[in-house]
C-alpha positions as CSV (number, residue, x, y, z in Angstrom):
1,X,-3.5,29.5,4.5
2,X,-5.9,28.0,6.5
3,X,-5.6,26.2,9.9
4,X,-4.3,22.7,9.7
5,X,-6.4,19.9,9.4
6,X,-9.3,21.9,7.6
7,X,-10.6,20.1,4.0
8,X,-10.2,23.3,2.2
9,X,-6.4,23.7,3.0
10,X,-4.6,25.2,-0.1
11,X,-1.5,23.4,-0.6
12,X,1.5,25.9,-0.8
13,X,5.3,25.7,-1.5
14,X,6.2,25.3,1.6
15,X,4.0,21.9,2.1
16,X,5.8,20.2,-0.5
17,X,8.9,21.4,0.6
18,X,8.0,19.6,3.9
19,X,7.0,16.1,2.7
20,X,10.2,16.5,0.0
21,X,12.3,17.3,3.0
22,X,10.4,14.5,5.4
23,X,11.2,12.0,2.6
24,X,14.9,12.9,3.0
25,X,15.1,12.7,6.8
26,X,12.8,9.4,7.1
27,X,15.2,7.6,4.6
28,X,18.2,9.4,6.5
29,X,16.8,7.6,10.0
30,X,15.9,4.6,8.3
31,X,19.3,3.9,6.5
32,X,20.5,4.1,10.2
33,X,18.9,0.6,10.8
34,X,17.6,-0.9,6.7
35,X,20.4,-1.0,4.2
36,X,19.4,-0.2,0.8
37,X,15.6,-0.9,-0.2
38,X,15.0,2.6,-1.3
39,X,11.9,1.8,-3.7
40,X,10.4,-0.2,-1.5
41,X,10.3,2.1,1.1
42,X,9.4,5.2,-1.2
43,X,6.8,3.1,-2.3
44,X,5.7,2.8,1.0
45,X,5.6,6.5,1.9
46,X,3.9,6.8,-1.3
47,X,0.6,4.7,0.0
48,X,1.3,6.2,3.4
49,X,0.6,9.3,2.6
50,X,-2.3,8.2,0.1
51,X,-4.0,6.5,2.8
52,X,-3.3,3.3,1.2
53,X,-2.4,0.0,2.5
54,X,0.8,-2.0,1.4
55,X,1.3,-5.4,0.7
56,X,5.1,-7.1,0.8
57,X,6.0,-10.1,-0.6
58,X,9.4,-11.5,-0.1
59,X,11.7,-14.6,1.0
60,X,12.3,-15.0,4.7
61,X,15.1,-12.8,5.9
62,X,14.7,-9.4,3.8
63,X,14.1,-7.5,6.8
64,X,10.5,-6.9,5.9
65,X,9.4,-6.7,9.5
66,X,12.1,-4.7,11.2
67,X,11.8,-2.0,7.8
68,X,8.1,-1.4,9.4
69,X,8.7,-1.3,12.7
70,X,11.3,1.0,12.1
71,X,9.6,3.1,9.9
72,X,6.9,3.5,12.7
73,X,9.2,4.8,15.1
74,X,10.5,7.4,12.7
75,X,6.9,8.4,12.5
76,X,6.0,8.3,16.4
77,X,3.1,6.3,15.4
78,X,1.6,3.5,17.9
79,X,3.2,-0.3,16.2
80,X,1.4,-3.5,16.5
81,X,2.6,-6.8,14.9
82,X,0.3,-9.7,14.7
83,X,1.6,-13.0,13.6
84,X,-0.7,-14.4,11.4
85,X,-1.5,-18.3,12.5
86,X,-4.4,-21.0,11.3
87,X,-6.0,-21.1,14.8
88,X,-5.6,-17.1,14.9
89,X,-9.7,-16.0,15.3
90,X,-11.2,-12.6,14.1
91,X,-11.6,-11.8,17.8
92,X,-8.0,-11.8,18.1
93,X,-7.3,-9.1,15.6
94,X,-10.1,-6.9,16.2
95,X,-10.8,-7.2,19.7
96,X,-13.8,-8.5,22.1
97,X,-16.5,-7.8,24.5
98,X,-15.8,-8.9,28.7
99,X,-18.2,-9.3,31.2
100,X,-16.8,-6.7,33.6
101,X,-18.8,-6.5,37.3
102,X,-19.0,-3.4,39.4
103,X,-17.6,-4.6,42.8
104,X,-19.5,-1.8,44.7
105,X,-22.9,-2.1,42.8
106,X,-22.5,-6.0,41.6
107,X,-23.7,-4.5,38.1
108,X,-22.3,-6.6,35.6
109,X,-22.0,-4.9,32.4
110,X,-19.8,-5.4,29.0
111,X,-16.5,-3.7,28.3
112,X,-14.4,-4.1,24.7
113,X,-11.3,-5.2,25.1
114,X,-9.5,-3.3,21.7
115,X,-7.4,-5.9,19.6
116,X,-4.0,-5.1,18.1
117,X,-5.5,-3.7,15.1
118,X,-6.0,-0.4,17.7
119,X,-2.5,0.9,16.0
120,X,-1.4,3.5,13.8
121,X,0.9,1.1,11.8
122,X,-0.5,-2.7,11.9
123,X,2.1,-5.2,10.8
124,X,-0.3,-8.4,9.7
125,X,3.0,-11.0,9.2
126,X,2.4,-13.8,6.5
127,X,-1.2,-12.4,6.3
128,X,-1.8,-15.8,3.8
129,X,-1.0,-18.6,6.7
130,X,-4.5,-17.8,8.5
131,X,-8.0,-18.9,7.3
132,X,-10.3,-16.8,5.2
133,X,-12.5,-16.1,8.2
134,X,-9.5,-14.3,9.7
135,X,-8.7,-12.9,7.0
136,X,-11.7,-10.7,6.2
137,X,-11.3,-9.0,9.9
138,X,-9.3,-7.2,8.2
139,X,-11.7,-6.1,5.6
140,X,-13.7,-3.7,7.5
141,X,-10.7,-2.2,9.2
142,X,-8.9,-1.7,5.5
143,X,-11.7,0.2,3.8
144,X,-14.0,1.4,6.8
145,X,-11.2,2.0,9.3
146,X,-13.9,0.8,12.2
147,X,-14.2,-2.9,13.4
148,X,-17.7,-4.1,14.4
149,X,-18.0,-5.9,17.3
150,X,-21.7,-7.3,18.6
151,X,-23.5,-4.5,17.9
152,X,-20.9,-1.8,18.4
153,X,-19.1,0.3,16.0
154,X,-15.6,0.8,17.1
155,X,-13.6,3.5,15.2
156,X,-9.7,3.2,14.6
157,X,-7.1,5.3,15.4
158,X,-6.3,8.1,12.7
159,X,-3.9,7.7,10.8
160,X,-4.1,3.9,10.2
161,X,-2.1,1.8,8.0
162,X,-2.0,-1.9,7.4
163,X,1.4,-3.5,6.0
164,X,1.0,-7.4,5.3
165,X,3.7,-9.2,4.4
166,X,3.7,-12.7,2.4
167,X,5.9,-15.5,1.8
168,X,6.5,-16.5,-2.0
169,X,7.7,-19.8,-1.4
170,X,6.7,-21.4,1.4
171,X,2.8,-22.4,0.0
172,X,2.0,-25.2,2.2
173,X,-0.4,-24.5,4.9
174,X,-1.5,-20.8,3.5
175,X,-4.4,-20.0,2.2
176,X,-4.8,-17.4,-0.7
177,X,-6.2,-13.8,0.0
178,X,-9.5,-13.6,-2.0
179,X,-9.7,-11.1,-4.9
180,X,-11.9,-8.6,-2.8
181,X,-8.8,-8.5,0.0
182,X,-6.1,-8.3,-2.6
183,X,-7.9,-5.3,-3.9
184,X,-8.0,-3.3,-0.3
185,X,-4.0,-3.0,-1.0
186,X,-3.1,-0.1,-2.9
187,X,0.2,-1.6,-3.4
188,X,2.1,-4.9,-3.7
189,X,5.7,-4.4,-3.6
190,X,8.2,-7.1,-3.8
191,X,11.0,-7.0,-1.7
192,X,14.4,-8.3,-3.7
193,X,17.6,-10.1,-2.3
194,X,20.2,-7.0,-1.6
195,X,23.2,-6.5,-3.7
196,X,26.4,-7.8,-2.6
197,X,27.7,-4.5,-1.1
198,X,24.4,-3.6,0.4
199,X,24.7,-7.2,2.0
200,X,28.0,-7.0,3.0
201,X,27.0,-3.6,4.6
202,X,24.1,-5.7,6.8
203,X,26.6,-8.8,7.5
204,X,29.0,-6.1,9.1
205,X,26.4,-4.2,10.8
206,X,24.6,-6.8,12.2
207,X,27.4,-8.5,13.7
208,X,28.0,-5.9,15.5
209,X,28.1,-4.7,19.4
210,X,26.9,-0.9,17.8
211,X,23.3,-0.7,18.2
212,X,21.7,2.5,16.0
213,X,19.1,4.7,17.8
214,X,15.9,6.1,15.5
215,X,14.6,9.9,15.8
216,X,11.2,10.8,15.1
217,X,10.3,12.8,12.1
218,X,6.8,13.3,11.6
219,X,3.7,13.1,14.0
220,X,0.4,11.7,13.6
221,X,-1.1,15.0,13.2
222,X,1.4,15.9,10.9
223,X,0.8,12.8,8.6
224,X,-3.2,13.5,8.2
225,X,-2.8,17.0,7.3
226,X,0.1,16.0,4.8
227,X,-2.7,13.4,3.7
228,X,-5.3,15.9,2.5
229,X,-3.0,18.3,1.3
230,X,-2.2,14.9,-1.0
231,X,-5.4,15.5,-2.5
232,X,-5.3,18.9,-3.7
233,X,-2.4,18.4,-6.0
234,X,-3.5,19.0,-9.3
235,X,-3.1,17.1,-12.2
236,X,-4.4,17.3,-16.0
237,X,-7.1,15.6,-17.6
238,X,-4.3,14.1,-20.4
239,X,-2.7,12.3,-17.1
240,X,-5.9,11.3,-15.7
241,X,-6.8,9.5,-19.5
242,X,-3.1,8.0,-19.5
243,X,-3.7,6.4,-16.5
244,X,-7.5,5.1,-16.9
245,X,-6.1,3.9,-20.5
246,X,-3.2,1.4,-18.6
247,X,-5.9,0.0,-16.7
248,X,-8.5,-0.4,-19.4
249,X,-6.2,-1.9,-21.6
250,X,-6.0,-5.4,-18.5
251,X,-9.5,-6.1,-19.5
252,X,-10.0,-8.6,-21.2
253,X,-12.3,-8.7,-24.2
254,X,-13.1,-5.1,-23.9
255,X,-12.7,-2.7,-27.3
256,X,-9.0,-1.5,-27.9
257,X,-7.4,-3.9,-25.7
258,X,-4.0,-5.5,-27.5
259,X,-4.2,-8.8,-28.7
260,X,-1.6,-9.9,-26.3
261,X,-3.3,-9.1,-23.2
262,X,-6.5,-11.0,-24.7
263,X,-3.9,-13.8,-24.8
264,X,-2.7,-14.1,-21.4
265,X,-4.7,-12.3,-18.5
266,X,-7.5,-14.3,-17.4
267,X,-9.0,-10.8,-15.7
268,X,-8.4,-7.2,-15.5
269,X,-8.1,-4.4,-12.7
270,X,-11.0,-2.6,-11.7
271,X,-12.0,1.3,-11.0
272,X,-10.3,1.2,-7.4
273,X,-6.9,0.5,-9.7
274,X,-7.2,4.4,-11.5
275,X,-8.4,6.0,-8.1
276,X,-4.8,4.5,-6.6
277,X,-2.7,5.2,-9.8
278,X,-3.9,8.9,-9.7
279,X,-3.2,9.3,-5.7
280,X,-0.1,7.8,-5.9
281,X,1.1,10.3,-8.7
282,X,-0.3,13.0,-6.5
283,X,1.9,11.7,-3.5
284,X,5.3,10.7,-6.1
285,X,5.1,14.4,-7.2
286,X,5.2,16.0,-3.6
287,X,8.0,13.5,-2.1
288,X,9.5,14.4,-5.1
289,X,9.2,18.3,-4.7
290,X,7.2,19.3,-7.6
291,X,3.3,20.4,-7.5
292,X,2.0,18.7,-10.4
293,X,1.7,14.6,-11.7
294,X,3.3,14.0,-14.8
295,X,2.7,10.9,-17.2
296,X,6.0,9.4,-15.6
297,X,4.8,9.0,-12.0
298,X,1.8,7.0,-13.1
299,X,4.0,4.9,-15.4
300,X,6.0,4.6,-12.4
301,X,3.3,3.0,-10.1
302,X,1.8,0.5,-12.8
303,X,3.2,-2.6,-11.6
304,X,2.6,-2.0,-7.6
305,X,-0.8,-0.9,-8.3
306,X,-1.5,-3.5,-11.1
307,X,0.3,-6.9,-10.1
308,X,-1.9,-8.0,-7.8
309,X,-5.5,-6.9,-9.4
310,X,-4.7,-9.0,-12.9
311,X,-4.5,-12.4,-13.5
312,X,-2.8,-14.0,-16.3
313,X,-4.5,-17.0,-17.2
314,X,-3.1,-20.8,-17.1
315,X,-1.5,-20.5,-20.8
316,X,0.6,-17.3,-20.1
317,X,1.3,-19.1,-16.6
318,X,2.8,-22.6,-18.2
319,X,5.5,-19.9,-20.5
320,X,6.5,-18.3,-17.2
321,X,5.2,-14.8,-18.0
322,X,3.9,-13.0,-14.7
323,X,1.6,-9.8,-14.3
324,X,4.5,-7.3,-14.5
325,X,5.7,-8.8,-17.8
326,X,2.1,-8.0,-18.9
327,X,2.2,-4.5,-17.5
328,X,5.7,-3.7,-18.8
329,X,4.1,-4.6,-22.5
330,X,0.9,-2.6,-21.5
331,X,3.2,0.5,-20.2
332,X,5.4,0.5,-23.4
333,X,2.4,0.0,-26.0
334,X,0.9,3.0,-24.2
335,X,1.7,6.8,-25.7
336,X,2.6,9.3,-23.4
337,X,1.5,12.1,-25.1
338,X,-1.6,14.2,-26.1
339,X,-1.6,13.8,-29.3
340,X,-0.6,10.5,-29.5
341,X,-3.1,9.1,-27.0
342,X,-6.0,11.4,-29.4
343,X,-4.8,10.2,-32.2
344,X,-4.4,6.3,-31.6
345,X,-7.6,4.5,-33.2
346,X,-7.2,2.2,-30.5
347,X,-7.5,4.2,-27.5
348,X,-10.4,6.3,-29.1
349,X,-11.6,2.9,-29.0
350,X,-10.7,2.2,-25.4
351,X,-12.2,6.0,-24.1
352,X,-15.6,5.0,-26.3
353,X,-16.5,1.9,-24.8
């Protein structure tokens, strides 16, 4: 094998064996502090270690912002929180240039002062309560992983990952992330109301005098070269059409696309949608311990990947149905197999437009 952090790193048993066992040892450390929420943090690892960003939507109180804090410390990874407000500026996120003087010479010269988006893991609380302006600071930083500053180019730490979280039902005073933002998010995952044992496990816990201390498991150096190795699992080309099929079937008047999606989604998910579908598999697979994506972990991912790039349109809206309800239908009218998906008029359709 060759040395870590090279691009040509062939991926051996003994990687996956080490993001497999990671998995088990973060959600080990993790259960020390979160109770329950195991898909939501899996998910999370999943886009970690895709190089994704992840967007959480829950009620107040689900322990959104300790889970990521927490999770940082299990990765020994710099934190930052900033508490998104509507007088919060761009400058505050990203950082900005000082007039610094030179007591000995009197040359005054400018220095940049590095905002709190200088972090491995930046927590961007109720990302929707601060004005568009604010919002697309974070724009740059998502897909570029540099801020811009004057005329200066500043370039984020590595590994970087942004976690937002929103609030479902407090709507007055936000303002709505535009499409182009949603889009940066490889996932939105909702967070749910525990069950009664897992929340009569918090009420006891956190009632407590016992505070619980978090071990690190993996490094940033670690977490880059588990990142490429990400990359180089393979998958087949039947996988790869299953999962550009889901996503051309959300567009809407496009050939092969069921009637019922023409009904209710007002617009589809783009390309950006299949590249996150097919990296996610490729991380599901390793946490999971095998070296190969199968038609399950992509079925898996549909609605974190696809919820927030579709629209359902003012009619479907009105009769309650939501985006997952329209990517449930989408995954079960889909064929898993080969044959199937080669033999279905429809999606010879769908691959010929």
């Amino acid at each position: 094998m060759t040395a870590a952090g090279d691009d040509n790193e062939i991926l051996s048993e003994a990687d996956a064996a080490r993001l497999h066992d990671a998995r088990k040892k973060i959600l080990e450390q993790l259960g020390k502090i979160i109770v329950g929420q195991e898909k939501v943090i899996d998910e999370i690892l999943i886009c970690l270690f895709s190089r994704g960003h992840v967007m959480l939507e829950g009620v107040p109180g689900l322990a959104k912002t300790l889970m990521i804090s927490t999770l940082a410390k299990t990765l020994d990874m710099s934190f930052s929180r900033v508490q998104f407000t509507p007088d919060l500026m761009p400058a505050d996120v990203t950082g900005t240039e000082i007039m610094e003087e030179d007591r000995s010479t009197g040359h005054r010269d400018f220095r940049f002062m590095q905002g709190p988006l200088f972090a491995n893991v930046v927590l961007a609380d109720e990302i929707n309560r601060t004005p568009p302006k604010t919002q697309s600071a974070l724009l740059e930083a998502m897909q570029e992983r540099q801020v811009t500053v004057g005329r200066n180019r500043h370039v984020l730490p590595d590994p970087f990952f942004v976690l937002a979280t929103q609030n479902p039902i407090e709507q007055e005073g936000t303002y709505p992330l535009p499409e182009a933002q949603q889009d940066r998010f490889m996932f939105k995952i909702y967070v749910d109301y525990p069950s009664f044992d897992e929340e009569f496990e918090v009420a006891r816990r956190t009632t407590g005098s016992q505070v619980a201390e978090v071990q690190p498991v993996l490094q940033g150096d670690e977490i880059l070269r588990l990142q490429k190795l990400v990359r180089q699992v393979p998958i087949s080309d039947h996988v790869v059409r299953y999962a550009l099929s889901l996503v051309r079937q959300t567009r809407v008047g496009s050939e092969g696309v069921p009637d019922f999606v023409d009904d209710m989604v007002g617009w589809g998910a783009g390309p950006r949608a299949v590249q996150f579908l097919i990296l996610g598999g490729k991380a599901r697979a390793l946490l999971e311990g095998r070296f190969h994506v199968q038609v399950e972990d992509i079925a898996a991912l549909a609605a974190p990947v696809l919820r927030h790039r579709m629209v359902v349109n003012f009619a479907a809206e009105s009769d309650g149905i939501t985006s997952d309800d329209v990517v449930k239908r989408i995954v079960d009218a889909t064929p898993t197999t080969e044959d199937e998906l080669s033999r279905d008029a429809r999606f010879q359709k769908i691959f010929a437009s």
